[in-house]
C-alpha positions in Angstrom: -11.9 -24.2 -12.3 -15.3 -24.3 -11.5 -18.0 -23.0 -14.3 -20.4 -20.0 -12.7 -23.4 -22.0 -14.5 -23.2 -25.8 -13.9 -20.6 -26.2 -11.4 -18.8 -28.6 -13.5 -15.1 -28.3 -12.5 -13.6 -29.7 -15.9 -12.8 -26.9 -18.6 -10.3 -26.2 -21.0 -8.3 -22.9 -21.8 -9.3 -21.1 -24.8 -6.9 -18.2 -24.7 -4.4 -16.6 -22.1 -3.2 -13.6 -22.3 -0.9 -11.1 -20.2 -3.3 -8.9 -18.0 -2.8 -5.5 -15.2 0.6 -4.8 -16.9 2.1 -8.3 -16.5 0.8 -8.6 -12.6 -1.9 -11.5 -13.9 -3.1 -14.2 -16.8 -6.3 -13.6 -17.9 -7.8 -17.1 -19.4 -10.7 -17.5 -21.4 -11.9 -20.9 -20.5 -15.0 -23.5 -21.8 -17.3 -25.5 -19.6 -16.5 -28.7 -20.9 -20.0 -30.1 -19.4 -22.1 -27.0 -20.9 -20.3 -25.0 -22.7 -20.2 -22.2 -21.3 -17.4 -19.4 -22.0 -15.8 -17.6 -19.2 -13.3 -15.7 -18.1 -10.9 -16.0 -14.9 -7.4 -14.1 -13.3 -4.5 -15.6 -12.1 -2.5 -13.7 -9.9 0.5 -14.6 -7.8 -0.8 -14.6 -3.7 1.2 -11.7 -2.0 1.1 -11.9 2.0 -0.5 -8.5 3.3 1.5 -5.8 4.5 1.1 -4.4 8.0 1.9 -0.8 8.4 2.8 0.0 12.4 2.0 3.6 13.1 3.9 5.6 15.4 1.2 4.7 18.4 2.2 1.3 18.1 -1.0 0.2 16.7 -1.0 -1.8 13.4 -3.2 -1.7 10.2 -2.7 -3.1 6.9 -1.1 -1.5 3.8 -4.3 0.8 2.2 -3.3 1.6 -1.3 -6.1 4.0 -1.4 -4.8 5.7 1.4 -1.3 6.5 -0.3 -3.1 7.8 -4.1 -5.6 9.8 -1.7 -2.6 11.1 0.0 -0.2 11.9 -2.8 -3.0 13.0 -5.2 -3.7 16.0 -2.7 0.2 17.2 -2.8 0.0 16.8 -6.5 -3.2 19.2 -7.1 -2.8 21.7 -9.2 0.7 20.5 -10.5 1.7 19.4 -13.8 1.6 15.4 -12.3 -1.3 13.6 -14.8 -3.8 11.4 -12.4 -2.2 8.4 -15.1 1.5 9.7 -13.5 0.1 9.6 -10.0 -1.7 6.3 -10.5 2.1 4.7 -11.9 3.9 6.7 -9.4 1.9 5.2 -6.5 2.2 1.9 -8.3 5.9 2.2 -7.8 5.8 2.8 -3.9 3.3 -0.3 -3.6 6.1 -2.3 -5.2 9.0 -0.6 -3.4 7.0 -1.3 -0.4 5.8 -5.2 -1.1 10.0 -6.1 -2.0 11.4 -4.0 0.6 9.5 -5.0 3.0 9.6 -8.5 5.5 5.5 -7.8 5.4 5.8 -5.5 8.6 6.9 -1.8 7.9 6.8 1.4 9.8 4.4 4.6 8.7 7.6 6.8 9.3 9.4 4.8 6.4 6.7 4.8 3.9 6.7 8.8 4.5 10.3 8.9 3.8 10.0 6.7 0.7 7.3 9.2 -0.8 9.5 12.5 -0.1 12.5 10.3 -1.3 10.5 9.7 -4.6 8.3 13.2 -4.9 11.7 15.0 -4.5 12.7 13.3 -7.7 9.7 14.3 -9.4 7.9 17.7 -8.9 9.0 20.2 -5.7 5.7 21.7 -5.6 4.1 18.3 -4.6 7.1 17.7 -2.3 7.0 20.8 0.1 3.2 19.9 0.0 3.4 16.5 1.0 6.3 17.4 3.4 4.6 20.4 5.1 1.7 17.3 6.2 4.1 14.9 6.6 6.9 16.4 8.4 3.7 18.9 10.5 5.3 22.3 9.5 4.4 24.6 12.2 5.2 28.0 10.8 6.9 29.7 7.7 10.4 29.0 9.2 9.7 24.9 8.4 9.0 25.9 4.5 12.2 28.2 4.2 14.1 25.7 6.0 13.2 23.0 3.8 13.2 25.2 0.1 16.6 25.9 1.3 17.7 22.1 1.2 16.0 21.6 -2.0 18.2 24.8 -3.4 21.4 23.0 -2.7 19.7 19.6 -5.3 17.5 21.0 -7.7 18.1 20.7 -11.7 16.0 23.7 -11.6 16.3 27.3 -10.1 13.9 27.9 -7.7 11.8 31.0 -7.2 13.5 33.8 -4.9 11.8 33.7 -1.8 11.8 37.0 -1.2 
């Protein structure tokens, strides 16, 4: 490792500890020409995922994209930004195992309802009625319906 302030490439490791909940080593290391103290991240190199849409085009995997998406269903729900931050932690990871580095948008769609369902109904006819392009009241009914038949909990009467 090379130091930021000489250059020198010999150092040794002070301390390592575990770092991003187990995803890294941090290492506090010593310049052994200057001795200066610094700090550097070991990760493991993950090949980048490409997402094809449904034009055909490709783009890669944009985490921000997924939170940005998912933190709009979730608005005003009982879903903490810390929840949303670990959910969409868990799709990145269902996505980077499942996946041979090329996956379809219409599957990472299916994997959120899959997992919202689980979690909170509000944020899954939400992220459904955007996903799935509801075009009337008939879509909503239709789909609060097949949640009826699954849900733990009663839902409100529609009518």
């Amino acid at each position: 490792m090379q130091c930021p302030t000489c250059q020198n490439t010999d150092s040794r490791v002070l301390e390592s500890r575990s770092a991003d909940s187990g995803k890294s080593v941090r290492r506090r290391r010593e310049c052994l020409n200057c001795s200066f103290r610094f700090t550097t991240y070991e990760r493991v190199e993950s090949m980048p995922v490409s997402v094809i849409k449904k034009d055909g085009s490709r783009e890669l995997f944009d985490k921000q994209k997924l939170f940005t998406g998912i933190s709009r269903a979730c608005e005003k729900t009982n879903f903490s930004s810390e929840a949303i931050i670990n959910f969409v932690d868990g799709i990145e990871s269902q996505i980077v195992q499942d996946s041979n580095k090329d996956i379809k948008s219409s599957q990472i769609g299916e994997l959120i309802l899959k997992n919202l369902r689980k979690e909170n109904e509000v944020a899954y006819i939400r992220y459904a009625s955007v996903y799935r392009k509801f075009n009337g009241v008939k879509d909503f009914i239709s789909t609060l319906e097949s949640l009826k038949g699954s849900s733990k909990n009663q839902l409100a009467s529609i009518f």
